[in-house]
C-alpha positions, 0 to 999 in steps of 0.5 A: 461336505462329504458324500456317502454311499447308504447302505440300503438303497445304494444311492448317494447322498450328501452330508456335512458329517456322517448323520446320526442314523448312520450311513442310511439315507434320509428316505430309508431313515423315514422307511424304517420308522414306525409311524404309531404309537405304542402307549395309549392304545388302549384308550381307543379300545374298551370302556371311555373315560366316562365309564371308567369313571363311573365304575371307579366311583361305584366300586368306592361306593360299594366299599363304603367311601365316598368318592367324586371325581376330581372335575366336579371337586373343582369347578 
């Protein structure tokens, strides 16, 4: 067990070995994690996946193919 000094906050702390996050503690660690997301945002925002759907199967149409969503293919 070793203690080490973080380099944030300036408090102790103690560690088998030096953690992967470096000389920071487990507190300062969790502060500069960005809790989110990044990809899919866009999902909650704008048409749904119905009417996505929908529009894809109308923009087939009008190009002359026939095209059906998946789900109804297989159930």
């Amino acid at each position: 067990m070793a203690s080490f000094l973080c380099d944030q906050c300036l408090t102790a702390f103690v560690e088998d070995s030096l953690p992967r996050r470096g000389s920071v503690c487990f507190k300062c660690h969790l502060k500069g994690i960005r809790i989110g997301f990044t990809q899919g945002k866009e999902e909650f925002k704008g048409p749904t996946i119905g009417e996505r759907q929908r529009k894809t199967v109308a923009d087939a149409a009008a190009k002359g193919i026939v095209a059906e969503p998946v789900g109804q293919r297989w159930v």
